[in-house]
C-alpha positions as CSV (number, residue, x, y, z in Angstrom):
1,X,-50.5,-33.3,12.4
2,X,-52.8,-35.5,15.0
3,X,-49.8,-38.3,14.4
4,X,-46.8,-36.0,14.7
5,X,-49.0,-34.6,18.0
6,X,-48.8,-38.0,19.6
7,X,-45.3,-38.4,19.0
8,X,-44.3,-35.2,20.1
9,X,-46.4,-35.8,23.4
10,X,-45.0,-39.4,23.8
11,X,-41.6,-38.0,23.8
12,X,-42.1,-35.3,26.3
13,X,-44.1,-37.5,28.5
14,X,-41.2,-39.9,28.8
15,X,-38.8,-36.8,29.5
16,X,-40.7,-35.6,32.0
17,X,-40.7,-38.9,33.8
18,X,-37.4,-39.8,33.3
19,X,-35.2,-36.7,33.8
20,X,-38.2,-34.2,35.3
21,X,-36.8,-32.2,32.0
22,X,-39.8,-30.4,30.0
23,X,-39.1,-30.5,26.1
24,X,-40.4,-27.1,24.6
25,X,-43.5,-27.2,23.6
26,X,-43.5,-23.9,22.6
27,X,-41.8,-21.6,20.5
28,X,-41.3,-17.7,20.2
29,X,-38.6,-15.9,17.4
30,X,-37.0,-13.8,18.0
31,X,-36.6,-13.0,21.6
32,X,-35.8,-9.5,21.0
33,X,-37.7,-7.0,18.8
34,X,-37.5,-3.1,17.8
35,X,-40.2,-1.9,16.8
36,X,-41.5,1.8,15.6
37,X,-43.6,3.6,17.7
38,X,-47.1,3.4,16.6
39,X,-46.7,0.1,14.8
40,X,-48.1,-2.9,15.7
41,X,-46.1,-6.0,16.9
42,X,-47.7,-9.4,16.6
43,X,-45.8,-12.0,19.6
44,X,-46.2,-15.2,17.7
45,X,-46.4,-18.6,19.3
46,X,-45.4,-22.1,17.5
47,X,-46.9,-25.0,19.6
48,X,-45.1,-28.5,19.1
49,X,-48.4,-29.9,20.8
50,X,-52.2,-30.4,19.1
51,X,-53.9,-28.0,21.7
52,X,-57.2,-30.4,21.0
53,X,-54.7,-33.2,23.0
54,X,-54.4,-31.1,26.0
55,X,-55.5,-29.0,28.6
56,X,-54.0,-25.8,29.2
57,X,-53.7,-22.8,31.5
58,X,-51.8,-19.7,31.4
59,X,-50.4,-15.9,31.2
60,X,-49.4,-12.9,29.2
61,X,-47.7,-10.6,31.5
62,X,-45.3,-7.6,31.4
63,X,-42.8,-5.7,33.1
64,X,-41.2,-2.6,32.4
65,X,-37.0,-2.4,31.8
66,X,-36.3,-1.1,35.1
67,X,-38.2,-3.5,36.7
68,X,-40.6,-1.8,39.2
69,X,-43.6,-2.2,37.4
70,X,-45.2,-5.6,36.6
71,X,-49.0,-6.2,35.0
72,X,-51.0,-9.3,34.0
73,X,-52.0,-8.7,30.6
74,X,-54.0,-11.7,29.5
75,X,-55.1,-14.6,31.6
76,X,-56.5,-17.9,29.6
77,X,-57.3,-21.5,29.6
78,X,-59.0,-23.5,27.0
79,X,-62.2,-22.4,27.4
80,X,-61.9,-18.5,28.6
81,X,-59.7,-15.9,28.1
82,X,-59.4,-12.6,30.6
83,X,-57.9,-9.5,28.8
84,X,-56.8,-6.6,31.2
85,X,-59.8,-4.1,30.3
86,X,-57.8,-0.9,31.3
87,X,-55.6,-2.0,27.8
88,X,-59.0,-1.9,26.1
89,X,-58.4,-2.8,21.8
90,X,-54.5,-2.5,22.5
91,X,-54.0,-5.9,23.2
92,X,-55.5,-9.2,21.1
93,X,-55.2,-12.7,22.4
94,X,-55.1,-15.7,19.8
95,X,-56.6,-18.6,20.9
96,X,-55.6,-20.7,17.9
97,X,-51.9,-20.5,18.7
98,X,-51.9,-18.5,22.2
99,X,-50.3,-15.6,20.2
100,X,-50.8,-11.6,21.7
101,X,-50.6,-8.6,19.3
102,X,-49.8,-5.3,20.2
103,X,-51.4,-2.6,18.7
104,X,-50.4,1.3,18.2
105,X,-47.2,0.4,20.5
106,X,-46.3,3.5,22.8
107,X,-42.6,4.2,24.7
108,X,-44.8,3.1,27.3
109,X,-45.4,0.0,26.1
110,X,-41.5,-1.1,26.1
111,X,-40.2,-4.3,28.4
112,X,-40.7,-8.2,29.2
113,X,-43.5,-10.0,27.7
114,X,-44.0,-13.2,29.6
115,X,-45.6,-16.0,28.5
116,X,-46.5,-18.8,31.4
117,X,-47.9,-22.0,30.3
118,X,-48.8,-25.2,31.9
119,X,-49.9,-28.3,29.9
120,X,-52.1,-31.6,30.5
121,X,-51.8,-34.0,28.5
122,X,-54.6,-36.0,28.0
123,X,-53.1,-39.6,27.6
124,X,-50.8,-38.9,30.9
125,X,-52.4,-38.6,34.4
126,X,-51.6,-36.2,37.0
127,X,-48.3,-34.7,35.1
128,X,-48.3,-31.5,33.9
129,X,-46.0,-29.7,31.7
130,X,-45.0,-26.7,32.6
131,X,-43.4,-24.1,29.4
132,X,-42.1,-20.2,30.0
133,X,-40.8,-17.5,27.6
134,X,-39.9,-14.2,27.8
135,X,-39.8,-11.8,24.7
136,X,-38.2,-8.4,25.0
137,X,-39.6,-5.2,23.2
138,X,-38.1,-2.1,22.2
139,X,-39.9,0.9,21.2
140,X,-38.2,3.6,19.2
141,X,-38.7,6.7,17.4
142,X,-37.0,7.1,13.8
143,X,-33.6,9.2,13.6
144,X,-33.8,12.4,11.8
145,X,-31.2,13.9,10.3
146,X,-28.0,14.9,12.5
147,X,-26.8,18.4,12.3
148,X,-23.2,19.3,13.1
149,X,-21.7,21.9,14.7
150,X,-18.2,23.1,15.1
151,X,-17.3,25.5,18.2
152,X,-15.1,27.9,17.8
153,X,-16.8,28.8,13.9
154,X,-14.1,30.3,12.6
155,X,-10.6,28.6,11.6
156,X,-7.8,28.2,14.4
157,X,-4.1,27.9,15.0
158,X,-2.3,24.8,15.3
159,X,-1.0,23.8,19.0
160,X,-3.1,26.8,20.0
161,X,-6.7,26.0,20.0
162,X,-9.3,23.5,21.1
163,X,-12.3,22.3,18.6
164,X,-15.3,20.9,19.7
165,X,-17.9,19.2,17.5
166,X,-21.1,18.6,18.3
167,X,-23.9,16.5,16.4
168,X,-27.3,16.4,17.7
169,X,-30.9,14.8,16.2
170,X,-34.5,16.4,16.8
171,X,-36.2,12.7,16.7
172,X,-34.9,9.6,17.7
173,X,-33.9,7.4,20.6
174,X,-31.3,4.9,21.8
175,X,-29.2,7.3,19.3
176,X,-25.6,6.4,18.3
177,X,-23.4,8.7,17.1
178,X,-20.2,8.6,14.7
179,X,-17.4,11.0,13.2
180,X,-15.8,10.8,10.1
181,X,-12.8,13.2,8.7
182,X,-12.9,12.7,4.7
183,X,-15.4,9.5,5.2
184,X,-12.8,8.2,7.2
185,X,-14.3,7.2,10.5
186,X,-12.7,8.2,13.8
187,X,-11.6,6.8,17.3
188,X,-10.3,7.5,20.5
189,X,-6.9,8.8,20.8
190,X,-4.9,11.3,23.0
191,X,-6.2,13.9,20.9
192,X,-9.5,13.1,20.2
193,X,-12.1,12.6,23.1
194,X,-15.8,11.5,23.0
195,X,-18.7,11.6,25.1
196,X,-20.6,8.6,26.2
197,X,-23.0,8.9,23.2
198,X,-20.4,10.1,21.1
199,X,-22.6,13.0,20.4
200,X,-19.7,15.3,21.3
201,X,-16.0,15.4,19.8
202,X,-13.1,17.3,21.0
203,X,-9.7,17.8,19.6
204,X,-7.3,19.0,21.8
205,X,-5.3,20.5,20.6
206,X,-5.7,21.2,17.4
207,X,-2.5,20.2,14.2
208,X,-2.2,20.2,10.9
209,X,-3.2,16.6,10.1
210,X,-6.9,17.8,11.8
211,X,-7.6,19.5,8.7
212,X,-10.7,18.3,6.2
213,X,-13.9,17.3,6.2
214,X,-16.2,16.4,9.1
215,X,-19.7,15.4,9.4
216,X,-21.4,12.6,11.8
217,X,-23.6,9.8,11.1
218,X,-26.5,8.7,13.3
219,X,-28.1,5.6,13.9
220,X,-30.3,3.4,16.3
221,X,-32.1,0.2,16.4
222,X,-34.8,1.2,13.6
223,X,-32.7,3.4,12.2
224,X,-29.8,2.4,9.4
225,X,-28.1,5.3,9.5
226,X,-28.1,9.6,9.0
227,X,-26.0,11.8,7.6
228,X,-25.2,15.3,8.9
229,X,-23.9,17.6,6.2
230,X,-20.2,18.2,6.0
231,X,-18.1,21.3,8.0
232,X,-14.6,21.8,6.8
233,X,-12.0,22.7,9.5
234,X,-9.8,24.8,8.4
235,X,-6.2,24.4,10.5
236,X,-3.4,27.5,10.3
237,X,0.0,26.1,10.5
238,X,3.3,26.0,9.5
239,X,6.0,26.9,7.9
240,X,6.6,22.9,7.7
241,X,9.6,20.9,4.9
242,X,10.9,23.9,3.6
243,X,13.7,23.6,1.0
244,X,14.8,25.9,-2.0
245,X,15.1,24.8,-5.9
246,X,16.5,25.1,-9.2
247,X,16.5,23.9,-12.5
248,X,19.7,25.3,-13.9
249,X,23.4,24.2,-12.8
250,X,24.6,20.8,-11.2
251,X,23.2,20.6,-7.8
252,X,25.2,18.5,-4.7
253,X,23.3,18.6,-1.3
254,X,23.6,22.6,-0.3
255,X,25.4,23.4,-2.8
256,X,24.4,24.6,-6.7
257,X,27.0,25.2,-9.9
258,X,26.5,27.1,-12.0
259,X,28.9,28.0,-15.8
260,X,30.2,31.3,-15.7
261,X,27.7,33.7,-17.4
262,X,24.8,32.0,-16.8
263,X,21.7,33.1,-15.2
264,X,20.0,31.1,-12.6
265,X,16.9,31.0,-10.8
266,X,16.0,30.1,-7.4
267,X,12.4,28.8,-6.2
268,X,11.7,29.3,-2.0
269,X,8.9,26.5,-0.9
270,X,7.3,25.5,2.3
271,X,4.0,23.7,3.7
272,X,2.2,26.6,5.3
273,X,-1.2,27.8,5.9
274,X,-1.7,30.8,5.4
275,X,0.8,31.1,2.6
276,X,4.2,32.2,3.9
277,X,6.1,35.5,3.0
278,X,9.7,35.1,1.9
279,X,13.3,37.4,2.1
280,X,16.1,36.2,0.2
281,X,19.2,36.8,2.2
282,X,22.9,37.1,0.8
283,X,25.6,36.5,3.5
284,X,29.0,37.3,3.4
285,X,31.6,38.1,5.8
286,X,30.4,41.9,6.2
287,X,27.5,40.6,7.3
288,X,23.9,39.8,5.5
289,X,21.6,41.8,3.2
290,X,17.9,41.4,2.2
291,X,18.1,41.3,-1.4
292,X,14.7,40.0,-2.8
293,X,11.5,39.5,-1.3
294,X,9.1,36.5,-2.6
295,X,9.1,32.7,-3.2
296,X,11.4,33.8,-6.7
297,X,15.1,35.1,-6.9
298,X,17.1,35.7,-9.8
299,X,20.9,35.5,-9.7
300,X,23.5,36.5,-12.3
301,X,26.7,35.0,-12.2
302,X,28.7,37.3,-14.2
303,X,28.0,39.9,-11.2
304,X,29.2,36.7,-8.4
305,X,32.7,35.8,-6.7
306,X,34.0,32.6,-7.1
307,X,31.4,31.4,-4.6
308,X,28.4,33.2,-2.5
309,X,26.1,32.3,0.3
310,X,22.6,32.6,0.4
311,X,19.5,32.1,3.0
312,X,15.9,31.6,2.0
313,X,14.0,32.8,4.9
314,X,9.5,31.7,5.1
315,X,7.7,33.6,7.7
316,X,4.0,32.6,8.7
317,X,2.3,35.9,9.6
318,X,-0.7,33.7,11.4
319,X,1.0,31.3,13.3
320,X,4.4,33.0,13.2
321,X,6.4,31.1,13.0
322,X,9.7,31.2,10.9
323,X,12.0,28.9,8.8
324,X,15.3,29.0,7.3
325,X,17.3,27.1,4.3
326,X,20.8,27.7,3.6
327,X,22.9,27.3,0.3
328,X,26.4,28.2,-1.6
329,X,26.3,29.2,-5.3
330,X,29.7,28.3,-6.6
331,X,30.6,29.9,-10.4
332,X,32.8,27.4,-12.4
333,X,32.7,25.8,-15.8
334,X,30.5,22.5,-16.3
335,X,31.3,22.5,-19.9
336,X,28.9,21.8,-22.8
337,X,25.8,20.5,-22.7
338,X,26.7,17.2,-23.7
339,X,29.3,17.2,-21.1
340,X,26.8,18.2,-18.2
341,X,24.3,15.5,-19.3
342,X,27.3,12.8,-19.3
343,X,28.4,14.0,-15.6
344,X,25.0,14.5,-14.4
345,X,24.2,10.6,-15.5
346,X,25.2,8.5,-18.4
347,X,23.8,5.2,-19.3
348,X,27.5,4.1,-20.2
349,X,29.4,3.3,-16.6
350,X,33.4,4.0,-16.7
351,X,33.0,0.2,-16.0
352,X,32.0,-0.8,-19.3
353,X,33.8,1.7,-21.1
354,X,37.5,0.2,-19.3
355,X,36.1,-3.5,-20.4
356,X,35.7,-2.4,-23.8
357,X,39.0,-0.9,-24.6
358,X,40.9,-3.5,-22.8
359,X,39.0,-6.0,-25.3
360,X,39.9,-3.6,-28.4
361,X,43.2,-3.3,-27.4
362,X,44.0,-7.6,-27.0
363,X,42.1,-8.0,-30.3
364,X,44.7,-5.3,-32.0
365,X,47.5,-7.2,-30.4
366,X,46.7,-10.4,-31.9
367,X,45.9,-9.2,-35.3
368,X,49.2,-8.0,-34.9
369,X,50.4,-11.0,-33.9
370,X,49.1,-12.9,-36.4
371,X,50.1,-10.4,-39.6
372,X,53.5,-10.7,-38.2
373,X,54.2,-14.4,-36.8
374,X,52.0,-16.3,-39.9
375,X,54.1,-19.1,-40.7
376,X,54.0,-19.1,-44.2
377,X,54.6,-15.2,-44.6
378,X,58.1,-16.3,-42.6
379,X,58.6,-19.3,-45.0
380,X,57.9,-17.0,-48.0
381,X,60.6,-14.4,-46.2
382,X,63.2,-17.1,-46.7
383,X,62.4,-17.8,-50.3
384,X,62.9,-13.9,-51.0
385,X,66.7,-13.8,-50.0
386,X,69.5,-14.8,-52.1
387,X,69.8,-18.3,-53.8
388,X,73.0,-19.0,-52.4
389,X,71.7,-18.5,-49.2
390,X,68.6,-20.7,-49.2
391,X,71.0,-23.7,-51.0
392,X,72.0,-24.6,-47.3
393,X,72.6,-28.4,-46.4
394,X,70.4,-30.0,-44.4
395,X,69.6,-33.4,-43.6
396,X,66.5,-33.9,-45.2
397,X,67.7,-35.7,-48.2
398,X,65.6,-33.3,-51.0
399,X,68.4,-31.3,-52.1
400,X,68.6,-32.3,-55.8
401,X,64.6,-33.3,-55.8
402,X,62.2,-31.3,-57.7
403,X,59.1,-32.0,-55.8
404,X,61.3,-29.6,-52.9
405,X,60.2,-26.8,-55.3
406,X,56.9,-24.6,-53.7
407,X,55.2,-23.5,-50.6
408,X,56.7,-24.8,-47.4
409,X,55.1,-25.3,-44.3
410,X,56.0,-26.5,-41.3
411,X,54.6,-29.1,-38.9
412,X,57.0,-30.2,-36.3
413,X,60.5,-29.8,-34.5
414,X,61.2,-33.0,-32.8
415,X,64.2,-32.5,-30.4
416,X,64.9,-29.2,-27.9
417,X,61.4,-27.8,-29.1
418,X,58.8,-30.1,-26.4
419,X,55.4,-28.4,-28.2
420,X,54.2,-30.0,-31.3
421,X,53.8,-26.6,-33.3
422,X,56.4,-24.4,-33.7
423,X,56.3,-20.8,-32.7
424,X,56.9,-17.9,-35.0
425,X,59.9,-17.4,-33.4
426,X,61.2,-20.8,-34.4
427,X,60.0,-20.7,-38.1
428,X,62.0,-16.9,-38.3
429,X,64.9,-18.6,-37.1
430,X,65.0,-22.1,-39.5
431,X,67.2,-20.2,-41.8
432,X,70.1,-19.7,-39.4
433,X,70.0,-23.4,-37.7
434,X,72.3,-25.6,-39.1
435,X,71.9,-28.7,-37.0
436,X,68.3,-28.9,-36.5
437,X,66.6,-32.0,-36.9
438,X,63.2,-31.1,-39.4
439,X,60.9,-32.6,-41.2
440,X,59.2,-30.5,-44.0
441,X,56.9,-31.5,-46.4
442,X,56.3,-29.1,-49.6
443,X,52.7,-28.6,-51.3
444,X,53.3,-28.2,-54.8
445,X,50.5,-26.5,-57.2
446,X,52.8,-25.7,-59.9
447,X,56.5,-26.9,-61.3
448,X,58.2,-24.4,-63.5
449,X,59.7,-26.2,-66.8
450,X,63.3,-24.6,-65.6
451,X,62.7,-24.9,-61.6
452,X,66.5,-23.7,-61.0
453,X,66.0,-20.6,-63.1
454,X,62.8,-20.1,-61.7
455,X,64.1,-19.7,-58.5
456,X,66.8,-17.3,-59.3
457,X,65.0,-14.8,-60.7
């Protein structure tokens, strides 16, 4: 410590000289403290410096907030110490580490603690140190718990009324206040207006979305935070998004289908508060009649033209105000069941269905095709007619040869024909072509014994 002393007082002496900048000596965290009235509050004082190394004179003095009133607390050097006596056991000077303690701290006892200090070092003559800190106190008194109120009590109109809540504490000070609406905090809007404490709310005016739960929270420096209880405000309004429903027939937009003969029921709803009263209207060109009173109406088609018009009127008896929704009933056939679920939405498109056929139709055609225009059922077609009429000449030279004998097939037309298989159309024609230049060869799996009566049979 004595070592670390020197050093420090080495270092400061040379910055003192050199830049006529004091290095702190001393110490005091934190600046600012809140402290609970009737605690105690200890002002604590590191000194970078061995006080044996030094001699030192100086102050504890305080000022109130405002400024207008200013005391000397505690005068000292190394050898005395002068306490204000009017302050009596409320204050206790430290000589060790120059530290002052408050005790039993009063709202009185809030504002700037000075601390003055000037230092001698004994290994530097005629320069003295000179060290200042100010610490500022708060004295506060605990929050209690908030309680809410909500003027006017009872529940109000929309567009039509005010609101104004009010939260207010029996203990505390410096108090902060907060709203919340379903623990969702709130802020200042064109609606919503706060006093400078936020201890008052007003809504102005009141809607529908102002509904729910309210309750404020209060806080201050010592205190984390209290909770008022909750106060629902309840909002009349509407009637708001009304529309009109069924489950039966094929609906599109206004207008709902029914099958001949079927019943079908209708279902009036709208956001409203208090719930709304509803007339079901039928209109026609002699004019309109009330014909069922509720959110339900049943219709029977059998008793319908070939199409109606209906009105599903919602009236708010609180708020009144009134809302309409029109719609035609048209009577004609859906078909079955199965039907209706295939217009109302099939998982197969009209799309797929068209590609498929095509594709069932092309592979038809060229089974077809293929039964027909097989090359050896036209070669076997020639070996079913008349002897005399498959012993035509030809230049092959096989006339006379048995191996000729079997199942032909054919491979290629050189000449007119520019593809190097022949199409059916050729091979059904060989017969008739007396001047075509072929080549056929002949796979033979079995000679008769008699070959030429074998073939005329």
């Amino acid at each position: 410590m004595e070592a670390t002393g020197r050093t420090v007082l080495y270092v400061c002496s040379v910055l003192l000289i050199l830049t006529e900048v004091s290095c702190q000596l001393i110490h005091i965290d934190p600046l600012v403290s809140h402290v609970i009235e009737g605690e105690s509050l200890l002002l604590s004082v590191e000194t970078h410096f061995p006080l044996d190394k030094a001699d030192i004179q100086g102050t504890w003095s305080y000022t109130m907030i405002s400024g207008t009133k200013s005391r000397m607390l505690v005068t000292f050097t190394k050898e005395n110490v002068i306490t204000d006596m009017t302050y009596g056991d409320h204050l206790v000077f430290r000589e060790s580490n120059l530290s002052l303690e408050i005790k039993n701290l009063k709202r009185d006892d809030e504002g700037d603690y000075h601390l003055s200090l000037n230092i001698k070092l004994h290994n530097q003559t005629g320069s003295i140190i000179k060290e200042e800190k100010t610490v500022l106190v708060t004295v506060d008194v605990p929050v209690s718990n908030p309680v809410i109120e909500k003027s006017p009590s009872y529940a109000v109109i929309e567009d039509k009324a005010n609101v104004t809540w009010t939260c207010s504490v029996e203990k505390g000070t410096r108090v902060k206040f907060k709203w919340f609406r379903d623990n969702v905090a709130l802020g200042a809007s064109d609606r919503y207006h706060f006093s400078q404490d936020s201890a008052t709310l007003l809504i102005s005016p009141v809607r529908k979305e102002d509904k729910g739960s309210y309750h404020c929270v209060a806080s201050n420096p010592v205190t984390a935070g209290q909770h008022s209880r909750a106060v629902e405000l309840i909002v009349y309004y509407g009637p708001y998004n009304l529309e009109v429903n069924s489950g039966q027939g094929l609906r599109t937009g206004e207008v709902f289908t029914i099958n001949p003969g079927e019943p079908v029921f209708f279902e009036c709803q709208a956001d409203s508060n208090p719930p709304n009263s509803y007339v079901w209207i039928s209109k026609s060109s002699n004019g309109t009649d009330i014909i069922a009173e509720g959110p339900l109406l049943e219709v029977r088609s059998y008793k319908l033209a070939q199409a109606e018009e209906y009105l599903c009127r919602a009236f708010n008896n609180v708020t009144q105000k009134q809302d309409e929704a029109q719609f035609t009933l048209v009577v004609a056939s859906l078909g079955t069941g199965k039907e209706k679920h295939t217009q109302e939405g099939s998982s197969v498109s009209p799309l797929a269905i068209t590609v498929c056929s095509l594709f069932a139709i092309g592979f038809m055609v060229l089974f077809f095709l293929r039964r027909t225009c097989h090359p050896k059922r036209v070669l076997m077609s020639i070996y079913n007619k008349p002897f005399s009429e498959q012993k035509r000449p030809h230049r092959s030279g096989h006339e006379d040869a048995k191996e000729d004998f079997g199942i032909y097939e054919f491979v290629s037309i050189p000449g007119k024909m520019e593809s190097a298989q022949a199409s059916c159309r050729s091979l059904a024609r060989l017969e008739s072509i007396q001047d075509m230049h072929t080549t056929i060869y002949d796979v033979i799996r079995h000679v008769p014994e008699t070959p030429s009566h074998s073939l005329l049979k």
